[in-house]
C-alpha positions in Angstrom: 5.0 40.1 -7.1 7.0 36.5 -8.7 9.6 35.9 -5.8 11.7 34.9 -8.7 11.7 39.4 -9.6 13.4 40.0 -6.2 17.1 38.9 -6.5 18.5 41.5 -4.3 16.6 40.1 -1.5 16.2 36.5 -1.5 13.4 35.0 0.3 12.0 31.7 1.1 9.7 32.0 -1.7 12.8 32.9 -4.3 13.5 30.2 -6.7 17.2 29.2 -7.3 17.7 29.4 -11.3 14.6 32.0 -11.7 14.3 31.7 -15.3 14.3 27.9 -15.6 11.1 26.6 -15.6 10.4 24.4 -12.5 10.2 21.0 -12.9 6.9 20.5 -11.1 4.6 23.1 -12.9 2.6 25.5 -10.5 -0.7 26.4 -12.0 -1.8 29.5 -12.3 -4.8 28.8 -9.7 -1.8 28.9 -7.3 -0.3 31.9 -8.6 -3.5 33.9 -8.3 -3.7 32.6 -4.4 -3.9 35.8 -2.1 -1.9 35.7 0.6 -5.0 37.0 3.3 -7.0 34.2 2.6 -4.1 31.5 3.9 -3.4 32.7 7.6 -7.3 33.0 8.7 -8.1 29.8 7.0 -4.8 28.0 8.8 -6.1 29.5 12.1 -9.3 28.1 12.2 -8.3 24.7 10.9 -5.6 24.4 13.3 -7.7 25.2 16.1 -10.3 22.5 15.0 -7.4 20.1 14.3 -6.4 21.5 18.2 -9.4 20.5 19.9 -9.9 17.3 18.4 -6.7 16.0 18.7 -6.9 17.7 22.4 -9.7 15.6 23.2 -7.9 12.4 21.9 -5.0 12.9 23.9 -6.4 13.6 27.1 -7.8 10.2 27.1 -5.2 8.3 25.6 -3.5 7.2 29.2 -6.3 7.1 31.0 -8.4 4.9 28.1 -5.5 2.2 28.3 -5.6 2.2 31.9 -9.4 1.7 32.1 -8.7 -1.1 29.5 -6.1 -2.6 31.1 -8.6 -2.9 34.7 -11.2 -3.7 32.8 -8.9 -7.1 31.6 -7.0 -7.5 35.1 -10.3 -7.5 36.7 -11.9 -9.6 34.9 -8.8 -12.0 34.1 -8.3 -12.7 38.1 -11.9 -13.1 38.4 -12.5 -15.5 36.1 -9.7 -17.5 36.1 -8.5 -18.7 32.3 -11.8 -17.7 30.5 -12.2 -13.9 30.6 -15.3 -11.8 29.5 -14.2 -11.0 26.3 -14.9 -14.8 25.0 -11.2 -15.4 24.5 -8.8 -17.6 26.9 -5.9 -15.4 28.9 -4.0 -18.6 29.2 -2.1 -19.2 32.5 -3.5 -21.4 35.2 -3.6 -22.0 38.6 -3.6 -19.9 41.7 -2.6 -16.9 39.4 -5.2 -17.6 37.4 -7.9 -18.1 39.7 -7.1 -15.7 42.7 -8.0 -12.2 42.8 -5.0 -9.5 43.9 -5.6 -7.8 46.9 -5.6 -4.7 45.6 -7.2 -4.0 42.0 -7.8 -0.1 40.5 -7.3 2.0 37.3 -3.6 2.3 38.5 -0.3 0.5 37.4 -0.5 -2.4 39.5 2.3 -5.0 38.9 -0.2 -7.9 39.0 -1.9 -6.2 35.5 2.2 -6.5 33.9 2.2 -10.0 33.6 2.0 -11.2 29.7 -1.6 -12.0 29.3 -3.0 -9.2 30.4 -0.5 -6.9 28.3 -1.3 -9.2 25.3 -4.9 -8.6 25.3 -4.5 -5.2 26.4 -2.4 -4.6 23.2 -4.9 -6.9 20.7 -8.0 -5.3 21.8 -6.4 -1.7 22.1 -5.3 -2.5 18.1 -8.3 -4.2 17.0 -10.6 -1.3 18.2 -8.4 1.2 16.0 -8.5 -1.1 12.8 -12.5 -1.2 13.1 -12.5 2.3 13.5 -10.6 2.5 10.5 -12.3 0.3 7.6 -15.3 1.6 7.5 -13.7 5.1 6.9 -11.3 3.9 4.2 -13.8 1.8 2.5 -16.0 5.1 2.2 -13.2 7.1 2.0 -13.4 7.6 -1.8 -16.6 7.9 -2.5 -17.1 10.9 0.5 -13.8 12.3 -1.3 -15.8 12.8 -4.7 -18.9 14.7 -2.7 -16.0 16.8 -1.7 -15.3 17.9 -4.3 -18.6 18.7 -5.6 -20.6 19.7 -3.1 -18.2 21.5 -0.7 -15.6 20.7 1.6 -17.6 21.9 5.1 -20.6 19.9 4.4 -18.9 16.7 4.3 -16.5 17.7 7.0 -19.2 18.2 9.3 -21.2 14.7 8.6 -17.1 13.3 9.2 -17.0 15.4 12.5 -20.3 14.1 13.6 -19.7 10.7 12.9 -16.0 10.6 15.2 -18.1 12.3 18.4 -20.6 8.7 18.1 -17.8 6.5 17.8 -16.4 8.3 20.7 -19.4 8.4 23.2 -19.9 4.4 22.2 -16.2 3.4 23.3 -16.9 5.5 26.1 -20.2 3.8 27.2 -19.1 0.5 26.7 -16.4 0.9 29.0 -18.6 2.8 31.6 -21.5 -0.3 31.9 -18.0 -2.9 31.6 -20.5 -5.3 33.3 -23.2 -4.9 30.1 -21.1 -5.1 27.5 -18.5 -7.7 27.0 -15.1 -5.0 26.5 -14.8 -6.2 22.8 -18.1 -4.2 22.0 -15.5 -1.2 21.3 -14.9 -2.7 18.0 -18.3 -2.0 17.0 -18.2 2.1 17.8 -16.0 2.0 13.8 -19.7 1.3 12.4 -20.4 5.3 12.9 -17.3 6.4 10.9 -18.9 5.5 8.0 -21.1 8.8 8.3 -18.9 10.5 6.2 -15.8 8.5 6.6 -14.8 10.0 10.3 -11.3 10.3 10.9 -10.1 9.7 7.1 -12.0 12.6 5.3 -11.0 15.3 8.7 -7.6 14.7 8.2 -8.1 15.1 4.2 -10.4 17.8 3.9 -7.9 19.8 7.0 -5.2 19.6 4.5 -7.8 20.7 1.4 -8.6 24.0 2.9 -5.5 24.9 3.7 -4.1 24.1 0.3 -7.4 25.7 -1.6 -5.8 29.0 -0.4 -2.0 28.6 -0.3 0.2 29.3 -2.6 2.1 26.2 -3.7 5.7 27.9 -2.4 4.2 28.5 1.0 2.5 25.1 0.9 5.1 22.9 3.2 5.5 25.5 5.9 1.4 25.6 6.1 1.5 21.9 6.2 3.6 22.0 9.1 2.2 24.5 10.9 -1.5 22.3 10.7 1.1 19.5 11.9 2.5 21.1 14.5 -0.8 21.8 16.4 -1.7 18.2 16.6 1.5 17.7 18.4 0.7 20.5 20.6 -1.9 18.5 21.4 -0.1 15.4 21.9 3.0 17.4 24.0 0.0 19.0 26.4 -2.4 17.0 26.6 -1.0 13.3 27.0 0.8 13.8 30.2 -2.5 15.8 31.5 -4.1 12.9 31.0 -1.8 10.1 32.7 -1.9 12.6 35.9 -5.5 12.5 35.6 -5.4 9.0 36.0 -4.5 9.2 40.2 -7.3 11.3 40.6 -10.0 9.4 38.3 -9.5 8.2 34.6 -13.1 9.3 34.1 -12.3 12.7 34.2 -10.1 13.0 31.6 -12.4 10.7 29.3 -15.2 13.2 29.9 -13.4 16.5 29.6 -11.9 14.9 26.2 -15.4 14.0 24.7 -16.8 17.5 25.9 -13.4 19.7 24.0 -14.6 17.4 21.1 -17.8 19.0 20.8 -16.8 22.1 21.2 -14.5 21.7 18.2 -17.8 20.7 16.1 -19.0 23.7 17.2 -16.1 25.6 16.1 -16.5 23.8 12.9 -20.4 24.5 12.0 -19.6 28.3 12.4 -16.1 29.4 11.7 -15.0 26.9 8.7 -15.3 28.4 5.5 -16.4 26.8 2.3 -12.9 27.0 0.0 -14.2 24.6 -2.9 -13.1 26.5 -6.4 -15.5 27.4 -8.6 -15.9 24.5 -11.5 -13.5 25.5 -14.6 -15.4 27.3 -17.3 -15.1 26.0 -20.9 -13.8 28.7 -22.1 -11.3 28.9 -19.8 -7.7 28.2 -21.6 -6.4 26.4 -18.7 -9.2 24.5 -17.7 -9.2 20.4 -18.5 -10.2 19.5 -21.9 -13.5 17.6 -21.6 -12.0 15.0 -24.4 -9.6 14.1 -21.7 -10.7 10.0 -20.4 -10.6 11.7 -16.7 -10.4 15.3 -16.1 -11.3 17.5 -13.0 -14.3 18.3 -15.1 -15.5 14.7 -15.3 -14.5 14.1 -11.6 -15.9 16.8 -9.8 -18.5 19.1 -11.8 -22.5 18.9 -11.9 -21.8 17.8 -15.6 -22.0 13.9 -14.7 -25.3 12.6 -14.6 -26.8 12.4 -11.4 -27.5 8.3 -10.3 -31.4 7.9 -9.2 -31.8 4.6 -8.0 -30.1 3.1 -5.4 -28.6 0.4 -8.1 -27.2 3.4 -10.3 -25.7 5.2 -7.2 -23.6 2.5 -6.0 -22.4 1.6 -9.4 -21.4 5.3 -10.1 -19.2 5.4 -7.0 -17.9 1.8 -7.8 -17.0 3.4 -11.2 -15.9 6.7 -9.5 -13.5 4.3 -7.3 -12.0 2.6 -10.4 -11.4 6.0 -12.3 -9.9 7.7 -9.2 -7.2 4.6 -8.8 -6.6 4.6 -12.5 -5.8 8.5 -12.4 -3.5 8.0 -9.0 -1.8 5.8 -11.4 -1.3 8.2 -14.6 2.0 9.5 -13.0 4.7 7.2 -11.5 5.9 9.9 -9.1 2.5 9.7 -7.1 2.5 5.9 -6.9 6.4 6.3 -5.7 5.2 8.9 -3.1 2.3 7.0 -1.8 4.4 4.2 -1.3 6.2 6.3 1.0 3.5 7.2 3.0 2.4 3.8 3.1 5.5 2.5 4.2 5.4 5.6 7.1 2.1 5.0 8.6 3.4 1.3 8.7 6.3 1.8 11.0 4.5 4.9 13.1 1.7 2.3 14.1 4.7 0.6 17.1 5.6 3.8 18.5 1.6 5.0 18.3 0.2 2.1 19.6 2.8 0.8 21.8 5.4 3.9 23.4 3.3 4.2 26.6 2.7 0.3 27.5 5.7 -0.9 25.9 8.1 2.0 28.5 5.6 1.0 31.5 6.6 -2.6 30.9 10.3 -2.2 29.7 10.9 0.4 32.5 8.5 -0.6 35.3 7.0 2.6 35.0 3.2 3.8 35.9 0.9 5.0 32.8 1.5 8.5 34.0 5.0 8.3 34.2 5.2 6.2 30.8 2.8 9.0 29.0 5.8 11.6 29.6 7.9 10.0 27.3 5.2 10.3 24.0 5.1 14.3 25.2 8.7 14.3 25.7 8.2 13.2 21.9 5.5 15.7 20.6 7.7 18.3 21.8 11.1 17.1 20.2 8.4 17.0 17.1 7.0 20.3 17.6 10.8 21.9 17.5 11.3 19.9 14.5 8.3 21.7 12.9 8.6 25.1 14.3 13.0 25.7 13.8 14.6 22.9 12.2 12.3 22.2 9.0 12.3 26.3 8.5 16.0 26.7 9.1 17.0 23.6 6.9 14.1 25.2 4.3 15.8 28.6 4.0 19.7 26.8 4.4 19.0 24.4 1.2 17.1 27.4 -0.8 19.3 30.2 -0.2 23.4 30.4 -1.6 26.0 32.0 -0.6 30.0 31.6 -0.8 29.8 29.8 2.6 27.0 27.2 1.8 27.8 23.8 1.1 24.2 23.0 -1.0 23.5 25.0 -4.2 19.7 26.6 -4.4 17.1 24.3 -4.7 13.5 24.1 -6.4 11.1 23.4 -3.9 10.7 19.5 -5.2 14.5 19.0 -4.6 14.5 20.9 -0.9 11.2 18.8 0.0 13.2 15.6 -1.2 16.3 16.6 0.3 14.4 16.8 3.8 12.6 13.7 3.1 15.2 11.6 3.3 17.1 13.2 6.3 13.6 12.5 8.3 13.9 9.3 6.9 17.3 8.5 8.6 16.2 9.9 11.9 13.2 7.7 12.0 15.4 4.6 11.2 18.1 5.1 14.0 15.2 6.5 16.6 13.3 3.2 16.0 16.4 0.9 16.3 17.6 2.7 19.7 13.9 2.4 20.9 14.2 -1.4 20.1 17.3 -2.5 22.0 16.8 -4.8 25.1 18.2 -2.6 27.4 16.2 -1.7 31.2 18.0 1.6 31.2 16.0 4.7 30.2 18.6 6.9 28.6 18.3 4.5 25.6 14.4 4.5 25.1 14.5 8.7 25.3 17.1 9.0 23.1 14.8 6.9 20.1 12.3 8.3 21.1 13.5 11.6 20.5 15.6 11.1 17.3 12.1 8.7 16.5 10.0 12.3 16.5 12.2 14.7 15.1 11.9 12.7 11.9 8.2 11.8 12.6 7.3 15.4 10.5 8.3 13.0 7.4 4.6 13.8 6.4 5.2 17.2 6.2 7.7 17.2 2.8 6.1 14.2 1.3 2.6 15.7 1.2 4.1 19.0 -0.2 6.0 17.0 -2.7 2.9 14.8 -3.8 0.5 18.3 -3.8 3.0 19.7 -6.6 1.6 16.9 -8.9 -2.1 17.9 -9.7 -4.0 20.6 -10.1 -5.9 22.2 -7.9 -9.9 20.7 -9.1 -8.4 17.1 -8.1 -6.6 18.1 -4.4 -9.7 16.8 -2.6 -9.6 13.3 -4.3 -5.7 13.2 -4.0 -5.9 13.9 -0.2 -8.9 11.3 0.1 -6.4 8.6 -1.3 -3.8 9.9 0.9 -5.9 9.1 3.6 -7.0 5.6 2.6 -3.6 4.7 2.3 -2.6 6.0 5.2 -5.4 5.0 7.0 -5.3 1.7 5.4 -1.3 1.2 6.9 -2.6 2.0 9.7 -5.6 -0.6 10.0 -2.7 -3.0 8.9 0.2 -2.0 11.1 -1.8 -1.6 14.2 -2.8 -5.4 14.6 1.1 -6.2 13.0 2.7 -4.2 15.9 0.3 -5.8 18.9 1.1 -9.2 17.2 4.8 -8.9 17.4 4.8 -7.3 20.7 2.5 -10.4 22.1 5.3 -12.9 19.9 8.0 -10.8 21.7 6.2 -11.3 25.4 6.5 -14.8 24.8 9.7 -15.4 23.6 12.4 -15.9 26.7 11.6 -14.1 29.8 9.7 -11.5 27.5 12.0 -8.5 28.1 14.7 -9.1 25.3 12.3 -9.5 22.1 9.8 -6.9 23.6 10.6 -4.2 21.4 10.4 -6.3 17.8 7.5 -4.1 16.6 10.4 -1.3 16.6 13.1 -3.2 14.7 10.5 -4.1 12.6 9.4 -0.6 12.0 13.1 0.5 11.3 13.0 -1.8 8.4 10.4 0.0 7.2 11.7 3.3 7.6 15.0 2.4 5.9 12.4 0.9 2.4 11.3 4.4 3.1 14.0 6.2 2.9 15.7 4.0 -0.1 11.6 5.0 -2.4 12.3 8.5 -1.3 15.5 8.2 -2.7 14.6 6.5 -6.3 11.9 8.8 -6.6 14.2 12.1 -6.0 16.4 10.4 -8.9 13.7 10.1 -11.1 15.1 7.0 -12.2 13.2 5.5 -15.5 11.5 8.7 -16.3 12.1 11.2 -18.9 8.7 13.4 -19.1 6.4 14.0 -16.8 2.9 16.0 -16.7 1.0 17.1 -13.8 -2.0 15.0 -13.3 -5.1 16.1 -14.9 -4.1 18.8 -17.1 -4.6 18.6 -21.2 -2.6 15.8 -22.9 -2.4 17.0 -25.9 -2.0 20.7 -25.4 1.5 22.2 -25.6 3.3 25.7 -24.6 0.3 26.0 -22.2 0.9 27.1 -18.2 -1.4 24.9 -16.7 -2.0 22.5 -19.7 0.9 20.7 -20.2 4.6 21.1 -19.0 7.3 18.8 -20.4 10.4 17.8 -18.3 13.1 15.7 -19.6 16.2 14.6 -17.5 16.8 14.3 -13.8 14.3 15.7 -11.7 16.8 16.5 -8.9 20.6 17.1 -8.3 22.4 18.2 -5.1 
């Protein structure tokens, strides 16, 4: 039944002025969406999402500390010239004499600057590498999504992250084979199916083949919320692992990892729609310069030689950018997210070495603070998002905000995430030793860290459903892409900020830095919600010149939102 039938009873799913039309047009692929198919499908891509993230998180303390001995070690053995070909710096006795004592745990001789420096650069470089060859690839894997199935290609993704994973893991074990940088080289193996960017692209494709568009944001952050399960679990699991052996946890993590392939190969079901018919009414017009037709169906001539495949993804690259750019709203949005994985890279990167160092504290001790963080997130998810989702699309004589079309609700909560990310990151940045400070950011930091959350809902609303599994591929390379750029930016500032006075009063520039970036965040968010400069819009890839249509062609003209 249309929510918009039920006024008596007013639901989540009830529009505000149910007559209007919407401003974001909802196809009628949505529409037909049964509700069975959504909680089964969300189930099994959490759990995958669960036990990948699972095994990331257990390792993430205990990897940094078997970096960080790795460096001491060799640092104090060496002298200036450690094995990773690049000079440490200091110089004599410290530089020459090895510490009494030298293990996997916090040991104040591995604080000093040099160590932390290459600790951070290497820690950063490893992620970038891990990164490009995914986004360059990222496209092209995105296409074959959406024409030969979304399992198939998530599996080749899958299979690629578990080799990356055993190689950082092997380089580190045999730390007197391979020089520690070898790491970088383990990103070579996401280009089998572009690893980490076509998961996280194809997760959100499944769910959003079989959700209907009104229940789309809550889905999105229930996937969300059980990667910070993960993180709330799992990362101080793995910083208490490291007293008892750092190995353990790096195992265990690889071997939940595999199970979640597993899980993958036999419970994840294919969700790819069936291509458009011709004589559908709603389907893309063929005449159209780039339709989901022309992106995605068996119609398109298949390359033969090695010559005429790569220039048919070089030209499927070039027509996938120049359809991101038909409609200003998704260049706006993407911006955002841009702009998002940008400033996330300090407090991702940096939260557990950056408190250990600010605070004195042990890895194990430091890792509470990122779970202190998952959880503040995962209450974010799980009751504020819902309540504020129900408070700004319901009125009443008491309510302060008038009822709200899911666009204007999703860019409502957009910008109070926003704010919370700004003032989180500035508390986390201020040079002060006491720790009421640095928990406070960090939890106003991660109650607007589900930013993601309304802007992906927001951005889905713009194209039909054929083109999802391209759109979500270009989410990822630009997320992705932010990241492989704001990882090395945030080591390189907190390096700058080791060096500058005693160290401890610029340490936390990557977090003043990544406030700026979350206040340009909030002010895009803000334009776009105006719709400044706009008076129509269409969603991408339906018929231009079709009119009075659903599905085809819906024509907006004014502001786009209004509180």
């Amino acid at each position: 039944m249309d929510p918009s039938e039920d006024n008596d009873n007013p639901t989540e799913q009830t529009t505000l002025l149910s007559r209007s039309p919407s401003p974001f047009p909802i196809s009628q692929e949505d529409q037909k969406k049964p509700a069975s198919q959504l909680w089964p499908t969300l189930l099994t891509v959490a759990s995958l999402a669960l036990l990948f993230n699972m095994g990331l998180h257990i390792a993430t303390a205990p990897s940094l500390a078997i970096l960080q001995g790795i460096i001491c070690k060799n640092y104090y053995e060496q002298g200036i010239t450690d094995s990773i070909g690049v000079g440490l710096g200091g110089g004599g006795m410290e530089g020459l004499l090895l510490p009494p004592k030298t293990n996997f745990e916090d040991d104040d001789w591995c604080k000093i600057g040099p160590v932390q420096s290459q600790v951070a650069e290497v820690s950063a470089w490893k992620d970038v590498f891990e990164i490009l060859p995914a986004v360059a690839l990222a496209i092209p894997w995105g296409i074959l999504t959406d024409r030969i199935g979304r399992k198939k290609v998530l599996l080749l993704a899958l299979f690629g992250m578990l080799l990356n994973e055993a190689w950082v893991r092997l380089v580190y074990w045999f730390s007197d084979i391979f020089p520690v940088r070898a790491v970088w080289f383990g990103g070579l193996f996401q280009a089998i199916g572009a690893g980490s960017t076509t998961f996280t692209s194809i997760a959100y494709v499944l769910v959003a083949d079989v959700c209907p568009a009104e229940q789309r944001s809550t889905a999105f952050g229930y996937l969300l919320a059980s990667t910070i399960v993960s993180r709330f679990v799992f990362v101080p699991i793995g910083g208490a692992l490291i007293s008892v052996d750092p190995w353990l946890a790096m195992w265990l993590g690889f071997l939940v990892q595999v199970i979640g392939f597993i899980v993958a190969a036999f419970f994840v079901q294919e969700t790819l729609p069936p291509p458009a018919s011709d004589s559908d009414p709603s389907s893309p017009s063929q005449s159209e310069p780039f339709t989901a037709d022309s992106f995605t169906t068996e119609s398109v001539t298949k390359p033969k030689t090695v010559k005429q495949h790569v220039e048919h993804y070089l030209e499927k690259v070039k027509e996938a950018g120049a359809w991101t750019l038909q409609n200003p709203k998704i260049v706006l949005l993407l911006l955002c997210f841009w702009l998002y994985m940008m400033g996330e890279q300090a407090e991702m990167l940096l939260m557990i070495q950056y408190a250990s160092k600010r605070l004195g504290w042990s890895f194990g001790k430091a890792s509470l603070l990122p779970s202190l963080g998952a959880l503040t997130n995962l209450l974010t998810l799980t009751t504020l998002l819902p309540y504020l989702s129900i408070l700004f699309s319901h009125s009443s004589p008491s309510s302060r905000f008038r009822i709200m079309s899911e666009p204007a609700k999703d860019y409502l909560l957009a910008q109070i995430l926003a704010t919370l990310l700004t003032l989180g990151c500035l508390l986390i940045a201020l040079p002060l030793p006491h720790f009421g400070f640095l928990t406070s950011g960090e939890v106003l930091y991660s109650a607007g860290a589900a930013l993601s959350v309304p802007l992906r809902s927001l951005i889905t609303n713009l194209v039909d459903a054929r083109h999802r599994g391209t759109l979500y591929t270009v989410i990822s390379v630009v997320t992705y892409g932010a990241t492989s750029v704001g990882r090395p930016v945030a080591a390189g500032l907190f390096s700058v900020g080791l060096k500058m006075g005693d160290g401890m009063q610029w340490m936390g520039m990557p977090f003043a830095v990544a406030g700026v970036m979350f206040a340009v965040c909030l002010g895009v968010v803000s334009f776009s919600a105006l719709g400044r400069g706009e008076g129509r819009e269409t969603t991408v890839g339906e018929e231009e010149g079709a009119q009075g249509v659903e599905g085809e062609r819906v024509e907006v003209e004014g502001e786009r939102y209004r509180d």
